[in-house]
C-alpha positions, 0 to 999 in steps of 0.5 A: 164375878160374885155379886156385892152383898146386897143387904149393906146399904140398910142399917139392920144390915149388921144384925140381920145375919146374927138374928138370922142365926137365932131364928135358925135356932129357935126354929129348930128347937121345935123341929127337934122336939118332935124327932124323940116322939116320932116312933112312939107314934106306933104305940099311940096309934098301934102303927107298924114300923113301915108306918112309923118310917113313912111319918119321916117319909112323907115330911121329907117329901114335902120337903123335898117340893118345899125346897123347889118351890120356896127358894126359887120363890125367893129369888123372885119375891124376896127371902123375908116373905118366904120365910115369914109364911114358911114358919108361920105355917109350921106353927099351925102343923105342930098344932096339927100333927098334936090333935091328930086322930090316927096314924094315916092323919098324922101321915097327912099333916107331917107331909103338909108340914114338911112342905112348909119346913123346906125353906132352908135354901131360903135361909142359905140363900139370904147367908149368901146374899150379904156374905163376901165369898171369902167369909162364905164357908164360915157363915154357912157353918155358922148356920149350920152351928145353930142348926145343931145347936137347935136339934140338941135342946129340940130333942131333950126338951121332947125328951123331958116333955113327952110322957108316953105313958099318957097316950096322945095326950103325954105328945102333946106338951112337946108338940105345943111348944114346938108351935109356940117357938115357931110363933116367936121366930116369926115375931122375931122376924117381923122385928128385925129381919130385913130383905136382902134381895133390895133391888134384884127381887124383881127379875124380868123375863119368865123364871124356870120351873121348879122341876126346870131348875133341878133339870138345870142344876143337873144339866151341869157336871159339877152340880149333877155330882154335888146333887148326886152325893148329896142324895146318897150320903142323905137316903143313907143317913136318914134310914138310920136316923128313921128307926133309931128310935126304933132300934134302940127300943129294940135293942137297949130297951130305951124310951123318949128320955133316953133317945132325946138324950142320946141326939142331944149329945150328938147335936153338940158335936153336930154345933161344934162341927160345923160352927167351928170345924168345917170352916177352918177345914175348907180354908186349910183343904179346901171343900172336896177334901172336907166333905170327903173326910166327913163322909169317911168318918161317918160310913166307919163310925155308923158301922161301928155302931151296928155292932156296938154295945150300949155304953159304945153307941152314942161315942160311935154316932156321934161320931157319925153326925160329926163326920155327916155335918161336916160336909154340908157348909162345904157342899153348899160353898161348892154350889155357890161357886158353881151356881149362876149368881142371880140362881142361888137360892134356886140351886140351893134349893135343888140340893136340899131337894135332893137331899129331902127326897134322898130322905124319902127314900131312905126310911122307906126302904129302912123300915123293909129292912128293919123288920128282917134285921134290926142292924140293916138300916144301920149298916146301910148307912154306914156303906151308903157313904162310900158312893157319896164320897167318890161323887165329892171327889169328882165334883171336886176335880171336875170344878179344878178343871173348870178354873183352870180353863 
């Protein structure tokens, strides 16, 4: 039986999930204000595109160790140290990423700072804690909303800020600002946020491994699909989302402004999708039929975009990052109800490793493909969802059986 929510006996309880949400968003206006300028790096620097597509790459990277080690941390210190340290950190890396002198520096700091940003199973894992099962999906799609809702402003603002024309210096308003946001999450979480973990912070006994826990997770039929899909579905949408702003450059002849416009559009489909749709939808389907729904709208509608024309583009991905988002508050619902309760964040994490190195794999081999055919890493997007949907399914039928056992 699911454990009672553990932050109830406390009297911020009943702000600690709002405030939660508005940290999510503020963190990741700053994490988005830097995905517009991320390509521009090549004119900074005079980097190729495979060394543009590695500044995602070794943030993912990072990320993907980041997700191993900060939730399983969680679960044995508590969320709120974890995530105290985590932003503070980001902070310091924007500062970093700002004042660097060369490509391959640039390359270093963002896989440091992509260590330091895995802290999203943290995030999850504290939703759990305090959520009944019931209102599980729905909360998980809350941050989710304020994921989405963070990555529409993050990258307009980069957009607004950045002046490419300036060299190093025209990133460097975007970037500070993006460290000042981190420092106001941090106070914010000094302010209000408490511990959800209460008395279960302290476990006895030797904990596994990072690499045990994913060992573990994949050990268990439901969970090896879940990580499996999760895995395809994001190595596929991440190699278009790593030279999308290369592809547009290329293309449409866009800058800055116009690729932070552009993913603003789609970060309110993204907010609307998971805040409001993805909820409703598991409690009418259930969340194997969900995630396949959304898996299937994205593969057709980055398709569609591959061969669109410029005034088609941003309704065909926005379609897109509908479809993708849809799936995630639904896939992390499934891992809860498979994962053992006292294991949550580490198993969360697990999956949002799976889902950092899918997004290692992905712009690297986006940016091989990108240098034969600008259209490649799109069309592989659209294709690679088609895998990621069969493995939903089996999770989804191999979790049937078990509760009818």
């Amino acid at each position: 039986m699911p454990p009672e929510p553990r932050a109830a006996a406390g009297p911020h309880a009943q702000f600690a999930v709002p405030v939660l949400l508005l940290i999510v968003f503020v963190s990741l206006i700053g994490f988005g204000v830097v995905i517009p300028l991320l390509p521009f790096f090549a004119t900074v620097f005079d980097a190729a595109p495979w060394q543009v597509t590695l500044l995602f790459a070794t943030f993912s990277a990072g990320q993907f160790l980041g997700e191993l080690t900060w939730g399983r941390l969680s679960d044995r210190i508590g969320r709120r140290p974890v995530l105290l340290v985590t932003t503070l950190a980001s902070a310091v890396g924007y500062l970093a990423l700002a004042f660097s002198p060369n490509i391959w520096v640039a390359i270093l700091v963002r896989g440091l700072a992509g260590f330091f940003s895995g802290n999203i199973s943290t995030i999850q894992a504290y939703i759990v804690d305090v959520t009944p099962p019931e209102r599980l999906a729905g909360r998980l799609g809350l941050i989710g909303g304020a994921f989405g809702i963070g990555f529409t402003v993050g990258p307009w603002l980069g957009g607004v800020l950045a002046d490419p024309s300036a060299g190093a210096a025209g990133f460097h308003p975007p970037l500070l600002t993006s460290a000042a946001l981190c420092v106001v999450a941090t106070v914010g979480m000094l302010a209000f946020v408490r511990e959800s973990r209460r008395g279960d912070v302290e476990h006895k006994g030797r904990r596994p491994g990072p690499i045990a826990s994913l060992v573990a997770a994949w050990d268990d039929a439901v969970l090896r699909r879940l990580l499996g899909m999760t895995f395809c579905g994001f190595a596929a949408f991440s190699a278009m989302w790593s030279v999308f702003g290369l592809w547009g450059a290329a293309e449409f002849g866009w800058g800055p402004k116009e690729i932070g416009t552009v993913m603003g559009v789609t970060g309110v489909a993204a907010a609307l999708s998971q805040s409001f749709f993805s909820g409703m939808l598991v409690r009418r389907l259930r969340e194997a039929p969900v995630i396949i729904l959304g898996l299937g709208i994205a593969g057709v509608s980055l398709l569609v975009q591959a061969f669109s024309p410029e005034w088609f583009v941003v309704v065909a991905m926005t379609a897109a990052v509908t479809g993708h988002t849809l799936t995630q508050p639904a896939t992390s619902a499934l891992i809860s109800r498979a994962a053992p309760a006292n294991r949550q964040g580490a198993i969360l994490g697990a999956n949002n490793a799976a889902g950092s190195a899918a997004r290692v794999v992905g712009p690297v081999l986006a940016g091989l493909m990108f240098s034969a055919s600008h259209a490649a890493p799109v069309i592989f997007a659209g294709l690679g969802m088609a895998p990621a949907a069969y493995l939903a399914w089996r999770a989804g039928q191999q979790l049937k059986l078990r509760a009818a056992a």
